[in-house]
Backbone bond lengths (Angstrom), bond angles and torsions (degrees), N, CA, C in turn:
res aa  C-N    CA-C-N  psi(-1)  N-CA   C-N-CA  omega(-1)  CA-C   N-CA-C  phi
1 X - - - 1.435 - - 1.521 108.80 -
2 X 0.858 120.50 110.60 1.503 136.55 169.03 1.695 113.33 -69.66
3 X 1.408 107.09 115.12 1.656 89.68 164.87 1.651 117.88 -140.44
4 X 0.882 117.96 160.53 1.435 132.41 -169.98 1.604 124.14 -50.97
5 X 1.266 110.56 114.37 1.273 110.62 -153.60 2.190 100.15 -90.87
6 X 1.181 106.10 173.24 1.849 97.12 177.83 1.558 108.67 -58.02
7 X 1.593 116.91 -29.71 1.802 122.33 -156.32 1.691 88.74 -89.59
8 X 1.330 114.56 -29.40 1.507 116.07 -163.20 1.774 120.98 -99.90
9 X 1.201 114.41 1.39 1.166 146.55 -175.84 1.625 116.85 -66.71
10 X 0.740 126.37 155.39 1.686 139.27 -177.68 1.536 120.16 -63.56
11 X 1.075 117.00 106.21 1.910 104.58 178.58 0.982 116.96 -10.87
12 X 1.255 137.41 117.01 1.513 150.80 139.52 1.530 96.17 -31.40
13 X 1.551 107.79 132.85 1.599 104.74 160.27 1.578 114.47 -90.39
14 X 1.218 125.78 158.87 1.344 146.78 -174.22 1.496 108.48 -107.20
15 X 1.664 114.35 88.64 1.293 114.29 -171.76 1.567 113.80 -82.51
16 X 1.764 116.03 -14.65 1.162 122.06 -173.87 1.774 101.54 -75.30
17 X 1.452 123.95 -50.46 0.925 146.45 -160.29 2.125 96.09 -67.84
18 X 0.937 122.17 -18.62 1.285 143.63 171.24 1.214 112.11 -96.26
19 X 1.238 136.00 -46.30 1.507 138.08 168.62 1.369 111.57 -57.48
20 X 1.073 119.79 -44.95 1.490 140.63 -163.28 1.987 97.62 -70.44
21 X 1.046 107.59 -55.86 1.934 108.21 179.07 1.459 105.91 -68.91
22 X 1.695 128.97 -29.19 1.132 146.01 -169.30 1.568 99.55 -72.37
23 X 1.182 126.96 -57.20 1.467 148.84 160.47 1.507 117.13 -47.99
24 X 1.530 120.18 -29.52 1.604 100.88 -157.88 1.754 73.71 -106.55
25 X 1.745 117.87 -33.31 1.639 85.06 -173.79 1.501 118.05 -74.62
26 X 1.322 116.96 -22.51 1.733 117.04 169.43 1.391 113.21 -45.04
27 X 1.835 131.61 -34.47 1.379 149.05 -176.38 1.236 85.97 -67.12
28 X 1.459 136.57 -81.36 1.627 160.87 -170.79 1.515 100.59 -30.66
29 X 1.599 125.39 -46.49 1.138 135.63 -177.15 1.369 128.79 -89.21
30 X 0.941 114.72 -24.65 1.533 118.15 160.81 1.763 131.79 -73.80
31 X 1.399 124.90 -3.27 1.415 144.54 148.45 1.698 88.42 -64.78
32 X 1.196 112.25 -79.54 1.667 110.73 -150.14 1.696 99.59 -41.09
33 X 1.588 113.88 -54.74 1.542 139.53 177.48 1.754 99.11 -29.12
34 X 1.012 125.83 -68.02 1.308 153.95 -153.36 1.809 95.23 -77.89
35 X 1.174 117.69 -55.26 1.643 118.40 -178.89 1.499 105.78 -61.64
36 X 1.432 111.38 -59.12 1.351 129.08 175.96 1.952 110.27 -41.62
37 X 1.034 137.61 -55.66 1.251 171.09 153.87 1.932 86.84 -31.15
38 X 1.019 97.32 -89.41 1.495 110.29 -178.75 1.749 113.03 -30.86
39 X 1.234 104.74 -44.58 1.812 113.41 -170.92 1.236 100.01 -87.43
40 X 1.720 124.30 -36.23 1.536 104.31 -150.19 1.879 105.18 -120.47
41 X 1.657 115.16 0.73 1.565 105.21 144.75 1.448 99.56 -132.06
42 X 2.046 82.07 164.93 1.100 82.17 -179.42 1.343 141.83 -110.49
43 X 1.243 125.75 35.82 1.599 158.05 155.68 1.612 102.88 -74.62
44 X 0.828 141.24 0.39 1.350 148.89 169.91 1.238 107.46 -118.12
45 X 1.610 104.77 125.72 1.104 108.67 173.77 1.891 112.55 -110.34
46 X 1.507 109.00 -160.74 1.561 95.11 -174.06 1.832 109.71 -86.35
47 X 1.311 97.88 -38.60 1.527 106.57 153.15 1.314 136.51 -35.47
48 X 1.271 127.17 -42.51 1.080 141.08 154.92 1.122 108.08 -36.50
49 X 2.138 103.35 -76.78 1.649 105.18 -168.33 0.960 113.39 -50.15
50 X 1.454 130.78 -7.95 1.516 130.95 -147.61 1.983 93.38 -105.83
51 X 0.995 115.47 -19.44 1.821 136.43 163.96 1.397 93.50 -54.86
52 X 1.531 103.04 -64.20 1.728 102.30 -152.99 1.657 109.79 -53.62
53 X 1.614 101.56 -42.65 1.091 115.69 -173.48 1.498 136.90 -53.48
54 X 1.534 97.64 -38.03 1.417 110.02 141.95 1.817 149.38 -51.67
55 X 1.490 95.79 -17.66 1.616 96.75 -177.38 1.824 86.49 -98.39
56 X 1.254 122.01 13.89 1.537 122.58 167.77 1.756 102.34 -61.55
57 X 1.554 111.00 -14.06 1.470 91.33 -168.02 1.500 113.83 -89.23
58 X 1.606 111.28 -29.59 1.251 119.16 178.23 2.004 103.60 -54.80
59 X 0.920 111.84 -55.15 1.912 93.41 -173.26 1.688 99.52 -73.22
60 X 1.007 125.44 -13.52 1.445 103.30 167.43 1.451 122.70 -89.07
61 X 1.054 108.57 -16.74 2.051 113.10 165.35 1.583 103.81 -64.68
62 X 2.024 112.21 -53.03 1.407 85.25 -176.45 1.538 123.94 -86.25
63 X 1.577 104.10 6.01 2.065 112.78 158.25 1.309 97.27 -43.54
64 X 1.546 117.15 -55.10 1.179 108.57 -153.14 1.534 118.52 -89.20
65 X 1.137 123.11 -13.53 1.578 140.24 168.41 1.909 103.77 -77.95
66 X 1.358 97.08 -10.35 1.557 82.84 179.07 1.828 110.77 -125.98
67 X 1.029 105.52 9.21 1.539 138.25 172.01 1.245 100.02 -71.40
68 X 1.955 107.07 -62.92 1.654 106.03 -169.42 1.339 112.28 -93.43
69 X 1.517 140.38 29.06 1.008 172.79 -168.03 1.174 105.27 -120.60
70 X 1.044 131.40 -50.99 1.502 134.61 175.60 1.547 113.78 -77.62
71 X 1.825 123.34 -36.73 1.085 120.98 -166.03 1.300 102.76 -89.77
72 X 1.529 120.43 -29.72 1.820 113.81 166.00 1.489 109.26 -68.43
73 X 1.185 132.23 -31.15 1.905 122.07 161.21 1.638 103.82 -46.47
74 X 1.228 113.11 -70.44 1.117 113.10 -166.97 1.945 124.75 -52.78
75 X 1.462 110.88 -28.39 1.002 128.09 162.78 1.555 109.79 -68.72
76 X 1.180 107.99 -79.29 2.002 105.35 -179.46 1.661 102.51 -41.34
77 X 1.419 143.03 -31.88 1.341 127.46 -176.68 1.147 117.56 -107.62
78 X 1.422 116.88 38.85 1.316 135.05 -169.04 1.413 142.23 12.38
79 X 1.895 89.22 47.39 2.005 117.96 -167.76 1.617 97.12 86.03
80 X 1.278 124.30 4.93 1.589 96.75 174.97 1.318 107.76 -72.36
81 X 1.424 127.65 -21.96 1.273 121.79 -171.48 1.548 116.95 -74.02
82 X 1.519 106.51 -26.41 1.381 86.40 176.25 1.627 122.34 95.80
83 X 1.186 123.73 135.22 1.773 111.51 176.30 1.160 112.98 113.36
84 X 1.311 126.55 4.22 1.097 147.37 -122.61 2.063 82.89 -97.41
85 X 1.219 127.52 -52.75 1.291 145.45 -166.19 1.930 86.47 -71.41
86 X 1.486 122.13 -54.18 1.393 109.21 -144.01 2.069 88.04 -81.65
87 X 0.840 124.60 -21.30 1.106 155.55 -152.44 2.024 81.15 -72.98
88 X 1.493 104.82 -83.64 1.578 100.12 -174.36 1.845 94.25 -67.34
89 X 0.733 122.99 -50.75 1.871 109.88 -178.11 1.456 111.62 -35.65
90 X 1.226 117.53 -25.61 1.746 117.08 -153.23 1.897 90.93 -109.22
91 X 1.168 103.96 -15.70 1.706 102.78 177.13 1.149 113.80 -98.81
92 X 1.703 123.04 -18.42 1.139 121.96 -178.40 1.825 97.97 -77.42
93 X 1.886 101.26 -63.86 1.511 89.91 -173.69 2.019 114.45 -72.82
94 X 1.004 105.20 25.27 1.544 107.23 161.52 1.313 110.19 -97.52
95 X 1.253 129.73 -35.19 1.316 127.53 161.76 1.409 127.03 -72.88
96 X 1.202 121.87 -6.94 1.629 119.27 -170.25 1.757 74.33 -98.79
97 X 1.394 133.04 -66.99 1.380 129.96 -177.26 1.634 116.61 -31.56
98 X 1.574 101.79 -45.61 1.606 87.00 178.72 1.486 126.87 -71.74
99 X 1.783 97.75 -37.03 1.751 115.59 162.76 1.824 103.45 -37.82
100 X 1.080 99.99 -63.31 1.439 103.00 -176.89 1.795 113.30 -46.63
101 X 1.072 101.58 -50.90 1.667 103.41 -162.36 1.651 107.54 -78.95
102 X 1.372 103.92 -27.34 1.706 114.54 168.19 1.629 114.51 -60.35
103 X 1.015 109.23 -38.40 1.613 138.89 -179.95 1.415 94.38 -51.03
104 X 1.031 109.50 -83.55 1.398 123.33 -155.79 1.740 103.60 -62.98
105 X 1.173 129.29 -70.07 1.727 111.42 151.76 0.782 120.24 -2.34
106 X 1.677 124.54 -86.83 1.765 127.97 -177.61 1.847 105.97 -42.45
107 X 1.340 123.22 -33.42 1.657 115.72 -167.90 1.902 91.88 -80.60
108 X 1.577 109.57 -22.48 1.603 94.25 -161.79 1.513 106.68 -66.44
109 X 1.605 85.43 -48.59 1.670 120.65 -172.04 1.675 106.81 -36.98
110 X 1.285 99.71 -51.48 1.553 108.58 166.88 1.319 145.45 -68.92
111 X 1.465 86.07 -29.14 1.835 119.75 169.76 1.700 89.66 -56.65
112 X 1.438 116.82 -56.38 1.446 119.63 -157.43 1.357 119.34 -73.70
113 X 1.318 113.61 -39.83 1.855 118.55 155.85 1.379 118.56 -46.49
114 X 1.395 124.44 -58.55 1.186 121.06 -164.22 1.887 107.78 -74.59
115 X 1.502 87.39 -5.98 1.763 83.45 173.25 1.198 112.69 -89.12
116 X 1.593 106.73 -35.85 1.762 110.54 156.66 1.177 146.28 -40.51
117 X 1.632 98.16 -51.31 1.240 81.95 175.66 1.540 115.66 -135.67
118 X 2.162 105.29 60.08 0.997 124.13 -152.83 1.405 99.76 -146.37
């Protein structure tokens, strides 16, 4: 009977490297959430959505804290771990999410001066 040794064993899954795409599209989805919200009641305004759109940055910072979490696993187990693809996918759209959610701040931030002193 032959059995499976730790070196000879089955890919380890990469739950960070999965968290991380899980995280940057929840960031990705909360703009759409927030526009949608904005158009279709009417206690919401576009400003608002334009709020929501901003806490898009918090799940894309931790996309990206769990991106490089995944790519030092994958490094220390020298690719046995695997994830290696969802791993840069989940850092790329963690970064377009945070771009996004940074974005939208700087337009509020500005939104809010020119109401100041406008």
């Amino acid at each position: 009977m032959v059995s499976l040794t730790r070196s000879s064993s089955a890919r380890a899954r990469n739950d960070a490297a999965r968290g991380s795409v899980a995280c940057a599209l929840l960031g990705l989805l909360l703009p759409v959430a927030g526009y949608v919200a904005a158009r279709q009641l009417k206690d919401v305004t576009i400003v608002q959505g334009t709020e929501a759109t901003c806490g898009s940055a918090l799940p894309g910072l931790l996309a990206l804290l769990l991106a490089r979490k995944a790519q030092f696993r994958i490094e220390r187990t020298l690719g046995r771990a695997g994830g290696a693809g969802l791993a840069r996918a989940g850092k790329l759209l963690g970064l377009l999410s945070l771009c996004l959610g940074l974005t939208a701040a700087l337009a509020l931030g500005f939104y809010a001066l020119l109401n100041y002193f406008g």
